[in-house]
mmCIF file as gemmi writes it, N, C-alpha and C atoms, coordinates in Angstrom:
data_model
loop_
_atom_site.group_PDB
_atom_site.id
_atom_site.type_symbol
_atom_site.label_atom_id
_atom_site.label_alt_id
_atom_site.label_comp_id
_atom_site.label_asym_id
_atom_site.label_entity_id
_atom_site.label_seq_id
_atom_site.pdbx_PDB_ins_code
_atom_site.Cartn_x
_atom_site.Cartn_y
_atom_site.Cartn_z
_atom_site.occupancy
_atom_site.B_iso_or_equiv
_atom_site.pdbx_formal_charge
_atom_site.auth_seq_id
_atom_site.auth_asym_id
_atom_site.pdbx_PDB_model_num
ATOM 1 N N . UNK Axp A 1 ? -4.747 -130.268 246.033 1 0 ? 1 A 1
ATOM 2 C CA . UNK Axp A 1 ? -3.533 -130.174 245.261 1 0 ? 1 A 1
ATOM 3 C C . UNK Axp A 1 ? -2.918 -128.792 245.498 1 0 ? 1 A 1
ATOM 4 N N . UNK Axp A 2 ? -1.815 -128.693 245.533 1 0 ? 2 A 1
ATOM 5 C CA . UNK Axp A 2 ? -1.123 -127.24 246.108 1 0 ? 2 A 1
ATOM 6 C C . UNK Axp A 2 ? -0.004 -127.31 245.178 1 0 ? 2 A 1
ATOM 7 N N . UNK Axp A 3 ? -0.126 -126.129 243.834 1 0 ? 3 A 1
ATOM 8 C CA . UNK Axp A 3 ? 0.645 -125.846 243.078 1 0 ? 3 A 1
ATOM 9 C C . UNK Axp A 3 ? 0.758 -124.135 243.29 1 0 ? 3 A 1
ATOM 10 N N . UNK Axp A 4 ? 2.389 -123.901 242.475 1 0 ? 4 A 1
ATOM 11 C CA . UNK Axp A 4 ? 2.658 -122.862 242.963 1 0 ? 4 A 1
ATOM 12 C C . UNK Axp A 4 ? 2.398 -121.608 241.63 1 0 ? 4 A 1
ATOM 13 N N . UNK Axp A 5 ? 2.417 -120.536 241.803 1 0 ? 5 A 1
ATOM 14 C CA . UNK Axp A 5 ? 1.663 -119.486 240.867 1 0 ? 5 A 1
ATOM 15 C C . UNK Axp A 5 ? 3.131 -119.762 239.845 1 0 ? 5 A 1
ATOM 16 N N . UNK Axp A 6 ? 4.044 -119.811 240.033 1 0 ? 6 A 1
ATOM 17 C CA . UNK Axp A 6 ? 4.968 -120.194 239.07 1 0 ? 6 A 1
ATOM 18 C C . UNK Axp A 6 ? 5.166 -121.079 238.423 1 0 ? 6 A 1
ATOM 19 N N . UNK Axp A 7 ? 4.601 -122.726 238.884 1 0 ? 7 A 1
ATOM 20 C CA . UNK Axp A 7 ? 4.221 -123.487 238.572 1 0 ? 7 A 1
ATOM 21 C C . UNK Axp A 7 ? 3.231 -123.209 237.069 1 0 ? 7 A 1
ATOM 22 N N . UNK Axp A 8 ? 1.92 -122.578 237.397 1 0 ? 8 A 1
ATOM 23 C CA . UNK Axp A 8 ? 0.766 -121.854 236.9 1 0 ? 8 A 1
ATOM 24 C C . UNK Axp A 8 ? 1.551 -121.484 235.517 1 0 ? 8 A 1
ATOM 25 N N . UNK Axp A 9 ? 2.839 -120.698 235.512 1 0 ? 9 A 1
ATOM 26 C CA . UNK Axp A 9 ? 2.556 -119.581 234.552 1 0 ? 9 A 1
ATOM 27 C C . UNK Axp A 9 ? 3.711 -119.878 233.502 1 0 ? 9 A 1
ATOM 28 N N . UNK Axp A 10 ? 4.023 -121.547 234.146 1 0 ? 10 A 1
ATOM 29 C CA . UNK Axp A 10 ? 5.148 -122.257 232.694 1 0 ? 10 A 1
ATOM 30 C C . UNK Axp A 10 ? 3.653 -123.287 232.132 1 0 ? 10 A 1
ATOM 31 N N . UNK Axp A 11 ? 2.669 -123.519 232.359 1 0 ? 11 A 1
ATOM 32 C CA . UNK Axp A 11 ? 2.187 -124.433 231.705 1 0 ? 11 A 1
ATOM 33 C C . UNK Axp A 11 ? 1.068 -123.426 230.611 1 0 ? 11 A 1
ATOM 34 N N . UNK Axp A 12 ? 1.474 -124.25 229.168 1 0 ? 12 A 1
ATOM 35 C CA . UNK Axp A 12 ? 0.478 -124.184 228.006 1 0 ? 12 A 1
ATOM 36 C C . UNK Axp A 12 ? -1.079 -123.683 228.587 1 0 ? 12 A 1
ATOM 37 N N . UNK Axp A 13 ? -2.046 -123.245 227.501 1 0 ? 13 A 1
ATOM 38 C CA . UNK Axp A 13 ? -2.588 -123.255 227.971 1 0 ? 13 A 1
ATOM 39 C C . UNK Axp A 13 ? -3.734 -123.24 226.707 1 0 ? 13 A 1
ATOM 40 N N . UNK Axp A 14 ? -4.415 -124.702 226.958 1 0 ? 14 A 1
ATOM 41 C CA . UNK Axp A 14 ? -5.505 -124.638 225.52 1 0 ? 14 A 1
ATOM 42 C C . UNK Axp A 14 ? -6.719 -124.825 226.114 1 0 ? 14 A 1
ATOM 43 N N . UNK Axp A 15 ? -7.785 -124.055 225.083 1 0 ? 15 A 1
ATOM 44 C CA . UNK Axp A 15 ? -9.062 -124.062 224.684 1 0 ? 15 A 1
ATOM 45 C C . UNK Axp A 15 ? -9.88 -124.878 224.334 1 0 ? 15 A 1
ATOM 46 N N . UNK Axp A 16 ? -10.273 -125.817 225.311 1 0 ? 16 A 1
ATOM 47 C CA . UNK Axp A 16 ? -11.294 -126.956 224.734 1 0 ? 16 A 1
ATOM 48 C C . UNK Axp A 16 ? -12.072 -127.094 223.593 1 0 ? 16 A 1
ATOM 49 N N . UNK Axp A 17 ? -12.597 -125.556 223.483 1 0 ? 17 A 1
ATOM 50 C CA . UNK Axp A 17 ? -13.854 -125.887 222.467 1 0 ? 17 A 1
ATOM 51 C C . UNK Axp A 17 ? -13.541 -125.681 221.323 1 0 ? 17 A 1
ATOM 52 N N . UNK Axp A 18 ? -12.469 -124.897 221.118 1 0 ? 18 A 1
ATOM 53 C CA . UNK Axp A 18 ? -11.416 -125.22 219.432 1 0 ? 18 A 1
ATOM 54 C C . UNK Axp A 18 ? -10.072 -125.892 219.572 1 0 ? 18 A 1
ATOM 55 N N . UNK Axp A 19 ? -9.482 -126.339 220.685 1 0 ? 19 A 1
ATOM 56 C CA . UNK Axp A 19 ? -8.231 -126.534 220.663 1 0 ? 19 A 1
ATOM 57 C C . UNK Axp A 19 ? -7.069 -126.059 220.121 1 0 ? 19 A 1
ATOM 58 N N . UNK Axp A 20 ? -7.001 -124.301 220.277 1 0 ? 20 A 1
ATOM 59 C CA . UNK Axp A 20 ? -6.185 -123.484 220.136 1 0 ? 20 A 1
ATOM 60 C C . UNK Axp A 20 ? -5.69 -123.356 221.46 1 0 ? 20 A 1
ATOM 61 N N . UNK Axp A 21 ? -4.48 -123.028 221.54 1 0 ? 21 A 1
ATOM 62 C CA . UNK Axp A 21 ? -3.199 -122.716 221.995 1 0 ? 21 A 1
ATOM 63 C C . UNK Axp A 21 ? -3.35 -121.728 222.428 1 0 ? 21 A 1
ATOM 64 N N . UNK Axp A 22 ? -3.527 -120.809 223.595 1 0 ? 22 A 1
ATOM 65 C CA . UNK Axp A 22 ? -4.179 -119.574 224.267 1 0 ? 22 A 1
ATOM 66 C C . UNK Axp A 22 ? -2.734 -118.845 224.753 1 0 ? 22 A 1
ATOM 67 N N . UNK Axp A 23 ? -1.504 -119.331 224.454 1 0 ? 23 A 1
ATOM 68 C CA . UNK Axp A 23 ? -0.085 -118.826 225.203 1 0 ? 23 A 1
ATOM 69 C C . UNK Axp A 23 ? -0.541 -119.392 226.738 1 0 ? 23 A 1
ATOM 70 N N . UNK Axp A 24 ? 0.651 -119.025 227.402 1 0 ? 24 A 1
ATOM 71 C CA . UNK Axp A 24 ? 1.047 -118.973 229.013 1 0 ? 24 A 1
ATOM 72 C C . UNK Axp A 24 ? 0.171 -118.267 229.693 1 0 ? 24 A 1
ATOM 73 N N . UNK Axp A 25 ? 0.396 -118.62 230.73 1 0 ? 25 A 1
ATOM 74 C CA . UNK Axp A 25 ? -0.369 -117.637 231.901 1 0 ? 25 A 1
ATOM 75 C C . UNK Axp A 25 ? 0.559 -116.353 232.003 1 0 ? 25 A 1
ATOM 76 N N . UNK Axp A 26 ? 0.118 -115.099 231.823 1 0 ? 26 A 1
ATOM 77 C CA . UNK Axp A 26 ? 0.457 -114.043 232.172 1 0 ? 26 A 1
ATOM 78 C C . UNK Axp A 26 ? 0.785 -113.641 233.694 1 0 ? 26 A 1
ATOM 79 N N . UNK Axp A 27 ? -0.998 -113.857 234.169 1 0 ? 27 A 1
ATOM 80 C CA . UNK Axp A 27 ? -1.211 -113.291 235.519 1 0 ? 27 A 1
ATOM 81 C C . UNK Axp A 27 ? -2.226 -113.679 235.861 1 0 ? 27 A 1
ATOM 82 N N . UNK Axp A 28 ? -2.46 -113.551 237.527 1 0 ? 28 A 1
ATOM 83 C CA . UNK Axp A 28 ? -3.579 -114.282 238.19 1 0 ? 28 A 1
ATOM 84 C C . UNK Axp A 28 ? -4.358 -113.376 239.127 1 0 ? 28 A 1
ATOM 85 N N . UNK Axp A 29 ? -5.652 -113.468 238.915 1 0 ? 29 A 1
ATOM 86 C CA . UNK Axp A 29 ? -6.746 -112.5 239.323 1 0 ? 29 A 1
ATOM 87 C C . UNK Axp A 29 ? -7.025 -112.965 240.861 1 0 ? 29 A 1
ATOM 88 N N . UNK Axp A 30 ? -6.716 -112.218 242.119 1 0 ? 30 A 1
ATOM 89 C CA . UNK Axp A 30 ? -6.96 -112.961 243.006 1 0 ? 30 A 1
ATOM 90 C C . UNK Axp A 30 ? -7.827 -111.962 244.037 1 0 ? 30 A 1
ATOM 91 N N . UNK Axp A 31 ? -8.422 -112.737 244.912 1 0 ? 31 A 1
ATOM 92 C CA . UNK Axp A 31 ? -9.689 -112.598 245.21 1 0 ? 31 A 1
ATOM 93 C C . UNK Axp A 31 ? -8.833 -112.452 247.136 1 0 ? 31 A 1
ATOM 94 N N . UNK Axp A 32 ? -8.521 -110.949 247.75 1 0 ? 32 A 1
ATOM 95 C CA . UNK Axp A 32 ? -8.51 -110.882 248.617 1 0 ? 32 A 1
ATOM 96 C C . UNK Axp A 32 ? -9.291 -110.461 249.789 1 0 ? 32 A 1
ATOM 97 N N . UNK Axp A 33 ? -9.15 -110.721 250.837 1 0 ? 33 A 1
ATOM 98 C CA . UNK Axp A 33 ? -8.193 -111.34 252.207 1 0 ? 33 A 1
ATOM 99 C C . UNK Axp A 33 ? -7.992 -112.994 251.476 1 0 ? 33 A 1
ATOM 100 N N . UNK Axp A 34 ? -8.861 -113.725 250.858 1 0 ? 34 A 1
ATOM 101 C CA . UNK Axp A 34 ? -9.068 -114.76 251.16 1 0 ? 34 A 1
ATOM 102 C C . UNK Axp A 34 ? -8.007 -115.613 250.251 1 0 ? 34 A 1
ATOM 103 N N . UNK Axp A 35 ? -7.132 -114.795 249.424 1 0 ? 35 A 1
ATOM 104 C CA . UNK Axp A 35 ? -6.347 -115.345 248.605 1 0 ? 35 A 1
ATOM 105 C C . UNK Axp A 35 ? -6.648 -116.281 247.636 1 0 ? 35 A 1
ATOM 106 N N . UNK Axp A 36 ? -8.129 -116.099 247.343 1 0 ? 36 A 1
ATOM 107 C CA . UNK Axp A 36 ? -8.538 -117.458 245.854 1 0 ? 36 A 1
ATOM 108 C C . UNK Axp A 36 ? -8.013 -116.725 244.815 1 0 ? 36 A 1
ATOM 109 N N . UNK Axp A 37 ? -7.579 -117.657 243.805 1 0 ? 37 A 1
ATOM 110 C CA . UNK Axp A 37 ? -7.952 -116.898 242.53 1 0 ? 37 A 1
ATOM 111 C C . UNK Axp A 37 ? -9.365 -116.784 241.647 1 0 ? 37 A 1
ATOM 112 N N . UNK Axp A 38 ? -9.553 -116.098 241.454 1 0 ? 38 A 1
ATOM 113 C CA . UNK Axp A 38 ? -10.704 -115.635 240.497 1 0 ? 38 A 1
ATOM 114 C C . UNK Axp A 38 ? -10.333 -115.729 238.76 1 0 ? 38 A 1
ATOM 115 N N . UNK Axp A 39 ? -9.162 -116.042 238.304 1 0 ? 39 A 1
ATOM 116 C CA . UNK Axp A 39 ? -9.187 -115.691 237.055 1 0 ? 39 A 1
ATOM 117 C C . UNK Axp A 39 ? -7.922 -115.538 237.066 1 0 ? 39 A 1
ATOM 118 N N . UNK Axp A 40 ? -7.828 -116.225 235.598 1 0 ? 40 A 1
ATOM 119 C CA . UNK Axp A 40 ? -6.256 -116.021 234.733 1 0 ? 40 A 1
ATOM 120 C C . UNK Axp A 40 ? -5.801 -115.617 233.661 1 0 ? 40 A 1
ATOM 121 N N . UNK Axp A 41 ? -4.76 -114.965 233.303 1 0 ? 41 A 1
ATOM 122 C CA . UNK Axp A 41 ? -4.607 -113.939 232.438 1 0 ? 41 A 1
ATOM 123 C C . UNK Axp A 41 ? -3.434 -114.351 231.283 1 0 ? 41 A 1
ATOM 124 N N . UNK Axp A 42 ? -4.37 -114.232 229.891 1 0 ? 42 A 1
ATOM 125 C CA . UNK Axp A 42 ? -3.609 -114.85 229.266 1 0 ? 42 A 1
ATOM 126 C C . UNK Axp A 42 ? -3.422 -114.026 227.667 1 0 ? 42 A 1
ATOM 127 N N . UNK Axp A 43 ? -1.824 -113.174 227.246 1 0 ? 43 A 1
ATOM 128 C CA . UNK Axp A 43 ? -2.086 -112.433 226.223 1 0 ? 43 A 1
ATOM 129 C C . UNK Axp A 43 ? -2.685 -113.039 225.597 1 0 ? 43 A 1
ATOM 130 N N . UNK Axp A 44 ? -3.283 -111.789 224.663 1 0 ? 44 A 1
ATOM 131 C CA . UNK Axp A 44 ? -4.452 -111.813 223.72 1 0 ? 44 A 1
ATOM 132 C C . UNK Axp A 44 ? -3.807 -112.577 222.237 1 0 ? 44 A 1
ATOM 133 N N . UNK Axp A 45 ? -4.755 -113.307 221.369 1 0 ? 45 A 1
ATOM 134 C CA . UNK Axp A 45 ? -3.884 -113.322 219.851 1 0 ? 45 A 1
ATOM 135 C C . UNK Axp A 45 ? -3.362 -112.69 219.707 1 0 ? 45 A 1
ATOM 136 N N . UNK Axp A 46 ? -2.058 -112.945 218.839 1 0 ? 46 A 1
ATOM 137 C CA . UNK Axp A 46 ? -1.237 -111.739 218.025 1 0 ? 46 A 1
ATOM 138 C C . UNK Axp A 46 ? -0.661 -110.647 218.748 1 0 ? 46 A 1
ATOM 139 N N . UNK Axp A 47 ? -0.971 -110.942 220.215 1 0 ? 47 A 1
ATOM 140 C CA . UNK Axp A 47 ? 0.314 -109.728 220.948 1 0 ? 47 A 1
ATOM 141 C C . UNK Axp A 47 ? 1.381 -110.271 221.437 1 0 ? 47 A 1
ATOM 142 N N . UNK Axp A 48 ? 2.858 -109.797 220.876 1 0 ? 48 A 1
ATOM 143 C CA . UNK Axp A 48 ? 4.023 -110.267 220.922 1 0 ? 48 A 1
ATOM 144 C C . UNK Axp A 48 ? 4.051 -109.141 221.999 1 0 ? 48 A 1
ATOM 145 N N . UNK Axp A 49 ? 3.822 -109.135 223.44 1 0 ? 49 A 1
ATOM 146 C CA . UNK Axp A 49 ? 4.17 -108.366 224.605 1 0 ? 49 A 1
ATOM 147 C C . UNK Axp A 49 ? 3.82 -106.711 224.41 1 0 ? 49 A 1
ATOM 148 N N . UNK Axp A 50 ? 2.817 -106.719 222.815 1 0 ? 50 A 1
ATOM 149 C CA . UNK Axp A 50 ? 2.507 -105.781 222.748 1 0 ? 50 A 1
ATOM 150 C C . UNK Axp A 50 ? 2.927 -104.906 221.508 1 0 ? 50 A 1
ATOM 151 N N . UNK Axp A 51 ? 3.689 -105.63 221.262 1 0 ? 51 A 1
ATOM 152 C CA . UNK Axp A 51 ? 4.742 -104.792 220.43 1 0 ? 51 A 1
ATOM 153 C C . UNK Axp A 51 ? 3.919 -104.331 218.989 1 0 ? 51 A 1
ATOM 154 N N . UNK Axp A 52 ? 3.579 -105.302 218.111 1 0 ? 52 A 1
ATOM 155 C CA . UNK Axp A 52 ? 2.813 -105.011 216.826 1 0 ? 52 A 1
ATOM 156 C C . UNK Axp A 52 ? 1.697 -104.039 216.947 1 0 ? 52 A 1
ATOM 157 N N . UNK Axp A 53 ? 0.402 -104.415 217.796 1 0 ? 53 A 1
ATOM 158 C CA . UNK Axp A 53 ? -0.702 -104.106 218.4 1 0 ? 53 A 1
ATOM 159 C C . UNK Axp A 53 ? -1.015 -104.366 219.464 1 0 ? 53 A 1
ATOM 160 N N . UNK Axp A 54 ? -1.637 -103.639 220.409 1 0 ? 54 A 1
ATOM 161 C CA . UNK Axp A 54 ? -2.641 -103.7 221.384 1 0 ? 54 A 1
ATOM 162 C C . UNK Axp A 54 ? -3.358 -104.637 221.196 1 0 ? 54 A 1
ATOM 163 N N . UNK Axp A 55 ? -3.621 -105.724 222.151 1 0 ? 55 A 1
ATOM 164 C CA . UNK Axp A 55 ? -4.505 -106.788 222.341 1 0 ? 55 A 1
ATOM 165 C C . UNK Axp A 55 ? -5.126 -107.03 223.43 1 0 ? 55 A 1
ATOM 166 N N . UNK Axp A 56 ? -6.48 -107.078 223.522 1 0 ? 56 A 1
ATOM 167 C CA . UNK Axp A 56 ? -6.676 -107.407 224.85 1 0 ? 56 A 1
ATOM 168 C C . UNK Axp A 56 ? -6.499 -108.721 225.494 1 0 ? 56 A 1
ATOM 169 N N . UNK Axp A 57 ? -5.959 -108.66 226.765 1 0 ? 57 A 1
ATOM 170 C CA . UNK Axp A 57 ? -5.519 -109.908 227.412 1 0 ? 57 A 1
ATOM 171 C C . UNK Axp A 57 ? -6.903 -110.529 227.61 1 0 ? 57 A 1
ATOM 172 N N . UNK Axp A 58 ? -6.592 -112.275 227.4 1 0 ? 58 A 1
ATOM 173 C CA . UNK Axp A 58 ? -7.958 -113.248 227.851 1 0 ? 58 A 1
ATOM 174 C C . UNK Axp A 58 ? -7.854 -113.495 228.819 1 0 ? 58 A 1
ATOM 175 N N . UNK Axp A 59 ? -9.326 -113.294 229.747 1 0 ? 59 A 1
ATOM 176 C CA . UNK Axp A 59 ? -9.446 -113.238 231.203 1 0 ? 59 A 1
ATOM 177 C C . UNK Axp A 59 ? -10.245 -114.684 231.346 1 0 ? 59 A 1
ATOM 178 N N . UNK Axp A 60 ? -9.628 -116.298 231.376 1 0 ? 60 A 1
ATOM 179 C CA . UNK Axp A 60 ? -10.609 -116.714 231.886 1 0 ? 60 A 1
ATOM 180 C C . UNK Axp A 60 ? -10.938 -117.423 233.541 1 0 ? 60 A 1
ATOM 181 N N . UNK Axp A 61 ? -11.672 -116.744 233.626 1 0 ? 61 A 1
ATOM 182 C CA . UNK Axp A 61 ? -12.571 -117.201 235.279 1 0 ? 61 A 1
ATOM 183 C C . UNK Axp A 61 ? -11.854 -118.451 235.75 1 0 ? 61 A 1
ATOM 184 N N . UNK Axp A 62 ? -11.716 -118.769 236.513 1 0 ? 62 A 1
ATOM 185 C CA . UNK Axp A 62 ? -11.362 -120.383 237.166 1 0 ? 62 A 1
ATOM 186 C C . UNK Axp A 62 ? -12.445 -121.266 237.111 1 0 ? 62 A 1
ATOM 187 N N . UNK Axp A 63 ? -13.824 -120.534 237.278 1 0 ? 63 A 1
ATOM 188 C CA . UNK Axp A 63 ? -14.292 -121.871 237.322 1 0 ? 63 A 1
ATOM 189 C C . UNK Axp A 63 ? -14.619 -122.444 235.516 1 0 ? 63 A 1
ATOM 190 N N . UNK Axp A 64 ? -13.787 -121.523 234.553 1 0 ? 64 A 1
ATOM 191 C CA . UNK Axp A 64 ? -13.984 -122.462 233.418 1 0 ? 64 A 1
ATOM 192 C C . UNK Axp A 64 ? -12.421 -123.039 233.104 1 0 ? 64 A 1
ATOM 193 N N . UNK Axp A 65 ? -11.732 -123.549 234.484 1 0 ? 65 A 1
ATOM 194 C CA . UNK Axp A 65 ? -10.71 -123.919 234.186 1 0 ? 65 A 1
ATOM 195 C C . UNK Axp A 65 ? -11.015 -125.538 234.175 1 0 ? 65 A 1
ATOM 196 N N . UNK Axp A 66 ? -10.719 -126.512 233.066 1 0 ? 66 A 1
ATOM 197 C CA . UNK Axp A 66 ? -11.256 -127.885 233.408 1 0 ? 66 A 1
ATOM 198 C C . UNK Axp A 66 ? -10.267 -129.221 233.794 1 0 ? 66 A 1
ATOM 199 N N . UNK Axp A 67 ? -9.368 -128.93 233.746 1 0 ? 67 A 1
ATOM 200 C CA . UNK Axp A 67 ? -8.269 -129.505 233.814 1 0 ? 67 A 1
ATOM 201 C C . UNK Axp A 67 ? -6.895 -129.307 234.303 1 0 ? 67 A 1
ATOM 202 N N . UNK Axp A 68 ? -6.342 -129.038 235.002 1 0 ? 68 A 1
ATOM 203 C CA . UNK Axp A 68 ? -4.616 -129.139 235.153 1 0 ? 68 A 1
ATOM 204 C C . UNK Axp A 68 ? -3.392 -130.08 235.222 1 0 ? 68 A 1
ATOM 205 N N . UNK Axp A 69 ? -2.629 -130.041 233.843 1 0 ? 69 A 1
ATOM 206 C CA . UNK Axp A 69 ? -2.346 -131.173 233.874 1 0 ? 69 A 1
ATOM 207 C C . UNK Axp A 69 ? -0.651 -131.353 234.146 1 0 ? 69 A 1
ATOM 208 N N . UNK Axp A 70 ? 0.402 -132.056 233.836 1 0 ? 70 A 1
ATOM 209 C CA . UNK Axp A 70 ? 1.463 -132.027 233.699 1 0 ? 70 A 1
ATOM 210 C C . UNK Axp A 70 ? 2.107 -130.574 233.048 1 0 ? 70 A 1
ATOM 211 N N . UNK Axp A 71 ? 1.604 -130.411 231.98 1 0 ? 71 A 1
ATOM 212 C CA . UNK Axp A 71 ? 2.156 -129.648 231.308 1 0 ? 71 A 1
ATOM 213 C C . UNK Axp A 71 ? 1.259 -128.842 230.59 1 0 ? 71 A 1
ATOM 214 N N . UNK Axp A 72 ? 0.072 -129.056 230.642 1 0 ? 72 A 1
ATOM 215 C CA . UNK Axp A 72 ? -1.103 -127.993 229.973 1 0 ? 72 A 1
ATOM 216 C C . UNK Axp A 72 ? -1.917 -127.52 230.84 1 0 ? 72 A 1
ATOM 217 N N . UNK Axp A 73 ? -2.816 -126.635 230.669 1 0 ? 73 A 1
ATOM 218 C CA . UNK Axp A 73 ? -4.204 -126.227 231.424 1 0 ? 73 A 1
ATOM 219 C C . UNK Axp A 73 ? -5.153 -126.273 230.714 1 0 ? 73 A 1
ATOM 220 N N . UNK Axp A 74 ? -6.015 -126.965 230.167 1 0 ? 74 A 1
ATOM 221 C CA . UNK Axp A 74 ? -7.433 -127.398 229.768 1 0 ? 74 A 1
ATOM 222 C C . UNK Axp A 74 ? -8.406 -126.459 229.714 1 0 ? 74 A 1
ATOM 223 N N . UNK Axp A 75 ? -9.073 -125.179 229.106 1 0 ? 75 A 1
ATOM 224 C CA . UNK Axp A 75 ? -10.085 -124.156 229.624 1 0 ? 75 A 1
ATOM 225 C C . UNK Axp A 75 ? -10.8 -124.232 228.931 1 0 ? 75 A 1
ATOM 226 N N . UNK Axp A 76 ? -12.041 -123.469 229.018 1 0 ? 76 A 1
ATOM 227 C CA . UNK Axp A 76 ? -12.961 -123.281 228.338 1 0 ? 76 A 1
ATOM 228 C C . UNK Axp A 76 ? -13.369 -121.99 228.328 1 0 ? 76 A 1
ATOM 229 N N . UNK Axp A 77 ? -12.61 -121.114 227.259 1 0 ? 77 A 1
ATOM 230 C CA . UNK Axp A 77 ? -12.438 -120.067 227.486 1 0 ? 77 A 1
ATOM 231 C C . UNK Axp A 77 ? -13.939 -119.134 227.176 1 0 ? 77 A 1
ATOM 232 N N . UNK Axp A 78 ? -13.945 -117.949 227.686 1 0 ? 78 A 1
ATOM 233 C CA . UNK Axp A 78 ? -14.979 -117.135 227.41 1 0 ? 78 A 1
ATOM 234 C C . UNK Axp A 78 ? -15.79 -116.818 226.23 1 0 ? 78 A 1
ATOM 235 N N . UNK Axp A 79 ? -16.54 -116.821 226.346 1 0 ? 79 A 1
ATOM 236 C CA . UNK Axp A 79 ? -17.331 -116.127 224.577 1 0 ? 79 A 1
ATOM 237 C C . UNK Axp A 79 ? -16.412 -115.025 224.345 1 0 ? 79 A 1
ATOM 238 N N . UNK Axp A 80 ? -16.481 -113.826 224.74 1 0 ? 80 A 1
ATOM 239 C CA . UNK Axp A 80 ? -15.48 -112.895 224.045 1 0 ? 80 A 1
ATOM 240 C C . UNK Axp A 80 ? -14.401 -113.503 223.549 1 0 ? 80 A 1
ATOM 241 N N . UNK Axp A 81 ? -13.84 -114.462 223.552 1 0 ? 81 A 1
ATOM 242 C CA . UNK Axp A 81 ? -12.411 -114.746 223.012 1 0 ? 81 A 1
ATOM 243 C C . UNK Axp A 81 ? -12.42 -114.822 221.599 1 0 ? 81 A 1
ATOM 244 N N . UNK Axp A 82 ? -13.986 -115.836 221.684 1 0 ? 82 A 1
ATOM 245 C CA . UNK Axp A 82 ? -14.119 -116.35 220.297 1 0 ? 82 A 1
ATOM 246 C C . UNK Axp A 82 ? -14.606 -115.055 219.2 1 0 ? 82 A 1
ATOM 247 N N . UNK Axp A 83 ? -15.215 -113.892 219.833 1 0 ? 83 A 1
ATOM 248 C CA . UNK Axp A 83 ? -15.323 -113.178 219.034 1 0 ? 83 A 1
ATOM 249 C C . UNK Axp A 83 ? -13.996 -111.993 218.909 1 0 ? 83 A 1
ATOM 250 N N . UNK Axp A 84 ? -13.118 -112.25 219.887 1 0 ? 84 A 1
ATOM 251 C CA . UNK Axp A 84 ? -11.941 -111.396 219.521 1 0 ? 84 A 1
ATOM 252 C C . UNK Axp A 84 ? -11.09 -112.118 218.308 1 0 ? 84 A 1
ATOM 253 N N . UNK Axp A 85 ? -11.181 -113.327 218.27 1 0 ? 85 A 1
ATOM 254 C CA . UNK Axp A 85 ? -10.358 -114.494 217.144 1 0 ? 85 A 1
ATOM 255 C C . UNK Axp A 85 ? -10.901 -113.851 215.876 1 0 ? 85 A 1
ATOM 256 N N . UNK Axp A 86 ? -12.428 -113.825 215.826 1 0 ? 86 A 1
ATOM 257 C CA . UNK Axp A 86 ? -13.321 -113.814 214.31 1 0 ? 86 A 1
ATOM 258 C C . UNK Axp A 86 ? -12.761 -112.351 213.395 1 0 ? 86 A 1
ATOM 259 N N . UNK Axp A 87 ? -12.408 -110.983 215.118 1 0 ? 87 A 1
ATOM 260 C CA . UNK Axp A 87 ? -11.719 -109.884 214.506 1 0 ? 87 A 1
ATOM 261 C C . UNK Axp A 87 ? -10.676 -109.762 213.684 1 0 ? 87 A 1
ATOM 262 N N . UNK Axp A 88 ? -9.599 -110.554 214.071 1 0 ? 88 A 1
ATOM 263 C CA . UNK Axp A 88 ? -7.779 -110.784 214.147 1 0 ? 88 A 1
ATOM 264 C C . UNK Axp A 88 ? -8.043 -111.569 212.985 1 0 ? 88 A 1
């Protein structure tokens, strides 16, 4: 399947294991010469581009990406996420 990084960074993007709403793709971690991606970047809770607070952006890996669909991306995001949520 050959989708484009812009493609990538209009689709939703939820969390399997709570089914929260993770925002858009920010940015994409890529893995050169070979051009894979490694990972996608997605603001953190509660950062409106930064503005209120500092948040750290959620980094998750590709291979806990489980799905790509029409209009969502399916993940299974990292343990840290869930303990950045329990902070916020």
């Amino acid at each position: 399947m050959l989708v484009r990084a812009s493609a990538l960074k209009r689709k939703e993007v939820i969390n399997v294991c709570d089914g929260r709403r993770l925002g858009v793709i920010s940015d994409l971690e890529l893995i050169l010469p070979e051009g894979r991606i490694q990972a996608v970047v997605v603001p953190g809770p509660g950062s409106l581009g930064g503005l209120f607070r500092p948040c750290q952006p959620i980094v998750v890996p590709w291979c806990n990406i489980r799905k790509i669909g029409d209009d969502v991306i399916i993940v299974d995001a990292p343990r840290n996420y869930c303990k950045q949520l329990e902070q916020n």
